[in-house]
C-alpha positions, 0 to 999 in steps of 0.5 A, spaced: 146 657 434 150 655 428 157 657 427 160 660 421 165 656 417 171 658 417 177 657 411 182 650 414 188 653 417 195 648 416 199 646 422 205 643 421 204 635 423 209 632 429 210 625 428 209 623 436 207 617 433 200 618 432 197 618 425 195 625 423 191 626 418 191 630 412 186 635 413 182 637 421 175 633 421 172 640 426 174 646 423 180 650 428 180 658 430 184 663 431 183 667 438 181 673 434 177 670 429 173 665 435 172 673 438 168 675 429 165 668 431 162 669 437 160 677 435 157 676 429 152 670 432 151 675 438 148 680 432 144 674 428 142 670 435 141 677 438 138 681 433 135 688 435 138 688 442 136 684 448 133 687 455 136 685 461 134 687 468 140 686 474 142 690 481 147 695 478 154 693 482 161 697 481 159 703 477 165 707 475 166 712 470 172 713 467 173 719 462 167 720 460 164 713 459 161 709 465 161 701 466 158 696 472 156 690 473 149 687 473 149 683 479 143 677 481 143 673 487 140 665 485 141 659 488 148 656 484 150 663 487 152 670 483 150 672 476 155 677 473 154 681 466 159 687 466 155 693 462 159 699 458 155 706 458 159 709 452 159 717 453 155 719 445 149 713 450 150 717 456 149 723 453 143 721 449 139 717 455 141 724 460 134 726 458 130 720 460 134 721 467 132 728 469 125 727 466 124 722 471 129 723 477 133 718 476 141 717 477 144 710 476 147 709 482 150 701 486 144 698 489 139 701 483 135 695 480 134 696 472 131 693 466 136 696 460 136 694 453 144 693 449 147 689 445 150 683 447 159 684 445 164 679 446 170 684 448 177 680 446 182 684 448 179 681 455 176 675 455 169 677 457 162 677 454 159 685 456 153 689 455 153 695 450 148 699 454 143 703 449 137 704 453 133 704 459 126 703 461 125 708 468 118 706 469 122 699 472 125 702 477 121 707 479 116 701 480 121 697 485 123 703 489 115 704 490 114 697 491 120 697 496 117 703 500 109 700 500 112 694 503 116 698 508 110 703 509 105 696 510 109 693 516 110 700 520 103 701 519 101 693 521 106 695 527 102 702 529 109 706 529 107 712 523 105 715 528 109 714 534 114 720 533 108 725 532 106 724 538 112 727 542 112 734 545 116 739 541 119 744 545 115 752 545 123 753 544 126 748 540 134 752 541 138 745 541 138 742 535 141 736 533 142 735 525 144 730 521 146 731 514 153 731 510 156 737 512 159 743 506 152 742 502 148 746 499 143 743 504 146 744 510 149 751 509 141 753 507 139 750 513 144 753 517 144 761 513 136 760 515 137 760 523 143 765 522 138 770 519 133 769 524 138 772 529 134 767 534 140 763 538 140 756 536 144 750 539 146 746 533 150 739 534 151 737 527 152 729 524 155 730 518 154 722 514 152 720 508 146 722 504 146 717 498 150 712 496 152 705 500 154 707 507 148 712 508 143 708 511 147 706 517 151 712 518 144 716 518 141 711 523 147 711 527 146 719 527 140 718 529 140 713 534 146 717 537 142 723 538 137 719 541 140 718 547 142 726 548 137 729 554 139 736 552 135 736 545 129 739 544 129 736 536 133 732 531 133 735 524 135 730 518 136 734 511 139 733 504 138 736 498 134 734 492 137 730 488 134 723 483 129 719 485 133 713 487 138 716 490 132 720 496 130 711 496 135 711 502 130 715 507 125 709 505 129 705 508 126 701 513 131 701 518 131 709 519 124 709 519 125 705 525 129 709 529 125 715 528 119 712 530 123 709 537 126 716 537 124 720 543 125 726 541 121 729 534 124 728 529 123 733 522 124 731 515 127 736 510 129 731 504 129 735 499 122 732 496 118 737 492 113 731 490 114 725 493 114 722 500 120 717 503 118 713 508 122 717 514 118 724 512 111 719 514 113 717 521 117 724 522 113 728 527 114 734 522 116 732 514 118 739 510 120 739 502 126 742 504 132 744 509 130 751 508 123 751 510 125 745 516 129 751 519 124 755 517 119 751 522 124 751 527 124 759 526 116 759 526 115 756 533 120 759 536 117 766 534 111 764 536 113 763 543 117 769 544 111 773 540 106 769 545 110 771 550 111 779 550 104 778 548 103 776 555 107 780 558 104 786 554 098 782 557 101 782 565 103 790 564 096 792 562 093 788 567 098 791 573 096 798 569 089 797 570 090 794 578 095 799 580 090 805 577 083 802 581 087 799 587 090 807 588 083 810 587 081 805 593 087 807 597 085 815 595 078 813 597 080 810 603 084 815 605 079 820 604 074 817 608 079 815 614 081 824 614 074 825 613 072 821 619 078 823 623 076 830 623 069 828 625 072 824 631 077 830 633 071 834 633 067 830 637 072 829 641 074 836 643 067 837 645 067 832 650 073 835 652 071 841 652 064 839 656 069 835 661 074 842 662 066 845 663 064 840 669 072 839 672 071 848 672 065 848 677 066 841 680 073 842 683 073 847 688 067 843 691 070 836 690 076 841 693 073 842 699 069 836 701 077 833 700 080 838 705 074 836 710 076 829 709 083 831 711 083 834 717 078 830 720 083 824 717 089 828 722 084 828 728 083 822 728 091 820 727 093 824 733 088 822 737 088 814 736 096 813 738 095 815 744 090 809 744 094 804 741 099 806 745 096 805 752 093 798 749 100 795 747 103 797 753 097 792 757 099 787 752 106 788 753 106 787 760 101 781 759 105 778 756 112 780 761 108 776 766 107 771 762 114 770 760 116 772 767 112 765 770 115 761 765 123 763 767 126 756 770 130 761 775 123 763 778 121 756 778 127 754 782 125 759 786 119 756 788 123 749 790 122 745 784 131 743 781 133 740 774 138 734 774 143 732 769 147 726 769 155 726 768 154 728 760 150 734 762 143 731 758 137 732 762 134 728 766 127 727 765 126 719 767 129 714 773 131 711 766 136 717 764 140 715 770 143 708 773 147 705 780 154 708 781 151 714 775 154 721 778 147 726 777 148 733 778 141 737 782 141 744 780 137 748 786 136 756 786 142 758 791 147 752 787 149 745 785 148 738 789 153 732 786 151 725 788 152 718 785 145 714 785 145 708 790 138 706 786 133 708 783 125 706 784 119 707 778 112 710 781 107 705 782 100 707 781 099 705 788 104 711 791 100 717 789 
């Protein structure tokens, strides 16, 4: 690179005692003239523009022009290019950007072509941006996301979230989305509508922009742990491409496929797929239709069960109508064979009536015989037992009467007691010096006993 010559400027000399010579061997620059310098071998070394790729960091608009800084991380550390979107550019490159859905955003990796400036009022050398290539960005969103999809796919977790039961009536619903958007009030103004009275605990985070990925993981995850849910809604509204990227990202999927509660997508893609839409258990385009599918099956539950209770009711219908005409056929039978049993007892009644008529005077009779003989026989017989228990009686008196002790006596026999009045029976009961007392017929003999003497067989 050679740069352009410049007319030789004079400068007063100082004597320091170095020579000075008459004129500069190198040619000296003003500030300003360096800055001409450097710009116009800029033009000729950078002829046509130069196409620079970069993560876009720091982007501001100020009025109606936007600057940033396009970042690469190396080895030797950060490389910074500071960039300038003037507005007529801006204006001119909107169309690209709508075309394919794209909105320069921090943290967007871009391939744009400018011209390169060395800006003298600051110092610094920038970027005029004059256009940008699209496809280069899609293309790292796409291989971001198919980086992503192939580890959760190696990992078996698409299809993880899926498989958690939905409520038949998902009434509590735990939503993540930034609250005052058109997305949230779709989604909210949807159930409102439908008259149905849904629970709605609502995360209100970042959808785009540096903080989205954690606050809509941590909302997530938050949810997560909550026993009281039966869903968790994650919706935005649509918007460029790069900014929906955040929902690729692979830290959220993670935590939907973990999550044990199913997780519904509405996104606000009405083409693409993010990564978050393929391990949901159910991912819908929009806020709208994700609340119209909470609407769906909650109607169909209650469709389904007013069927079956219409079903319950008919089938009672039906059953209480057969089960009233058994009865009646019961109960026509049971009158028809109690009146068939009432005549037949009448008759046996009837016939019994007949019989007790001409049998009673006979049985009367014959009872009146046996009476009288039975009184016959009862005046007759105490006579007869009177005379026989009177012989027992005196039997008995005789009996009794030769037992007396009195009569004993009488004959000679006595009873001795000693001192203490007890009965003498044996020579035992009595000793020497031993008072005795011997009761005879006509009286009483006391006598102390001098000895006693046991019987020998020999004095029989």
């Amino acid at each position: 690179m050679r740069l352009i010559e410049s007319s030789a400027v004079s400068q007063p000399a100082f004597d320091f005692d170095d020579v000075v010579p008459d004129e500069f061997a190198d040619p000296t620059f003003t500030v300003g003239e360096l800055a001409e310098a450097i710009n116009e071998q800029l033009q000729r070394g950078f002829r046509g523009g130069i196409w620079v790729r970069g993560e876009i960091s720091d982007l501001s608009n100020r009025g109606a022009h936007t600057y940033f800084s396009l970042i690469e991380e190396g080895d030797k550390g950060k490389a910074v290019l500071n960039v300038q979107l003037f507005a007529p550019t801006k204006q001119r490159l909107a169309p690209l950007l709508r075309k394919f859905r794209l909105e320069l955003r921090n943290g967007m990796n871009v391939r744009i072509n400018g011209d390169l400036d060395f800006w003298a009022q600051g110092g610094r050398l920038g970027l005029k941006m004059a256009n940008l290539d699209p496809k280069f960005t899609i293309g790292d969103i796409a291989q971001s996301r198919d980086e992503v999809m192939r580890r959760l796919t190696a990992e078996g977790l698409l299809d993880t979230n899926r498989r958690v039961r939905v409520s038949p009536v998902p009434l509590r619903v735990g939503v993540v989305t930034s609250v005052g958007t058109a997305a949230w009030h779709d989604f909210r103004d949807e159930l409102e509508r439908s008259g149905i009275g849904f629970q709605l605990s609502v995360a209100d985070v970042r959808v785009q922009g540096d903080m989205a990925e954690n606050m809509v993981t941590a909302a997530i995850a938050r949810f997560a742990l909550r026993r009281d849910l039966d869903a968790i809604v994650v919706i935005r509204g649509g918007g460029a491409r790069n900014e929906l990227a955040v929902f690729d990202s692979e830290k959220i999927a993670r935590t939907i496929a973990a999550c044990p509660v199913p997780v519904l997508t509405g996104l606000g893609h009405e083409i693409d797929r993010s990564v978050a839409d393929e391990v949901a258990h159910t991912a819908l385009k929009t806020p709208t239709a994700c609340a119209g599918a909470l609407i769906e099956r909650t109607q169909r539950y209650i469709g389904e069960t007013e069927q079956a209770f219409a079903s319950i009711v008919q089938r009672s219908e039906v059953a209480l109508s057969d089960a009233t005409n058994d009865l009646s056929e019961a109960a026509h039978r049971i009158a028809r064979r109690t009146y068939a049993a009432v005549e037949r007892s009448d008759e046996r009644l009837k016939m019994r009536v007949d019989r007790l008529a001409r049998s009673g005077p006979a049985a009367l009779t014959r009872s009146t015989e046996r009476l009288d003989r039975a009184s016959a026989r009862l005046l007759e017989r105490p006579t007869d037992l009177l005379a026989r228990s009177t012989q027992r009686l005196d039997v008995l008196a005789a009996r009794v009467g030769a037992l007396d002790p009195t009569v004993q006596l009488a004959r000679g026999w006595t009873i001795t007691h000693n001192a203490a009045g007890d009965l003498v029976r044996s020579t035992a009961d009595l000793g020497v010096d031993d008072v005795a007392t011997t009761t005879l017929a006509d009286g009483t003999i006391t006598s102390i006993v001098t000895a006693t003497h046991l019987k020998d067989d020999t004095d029989a």
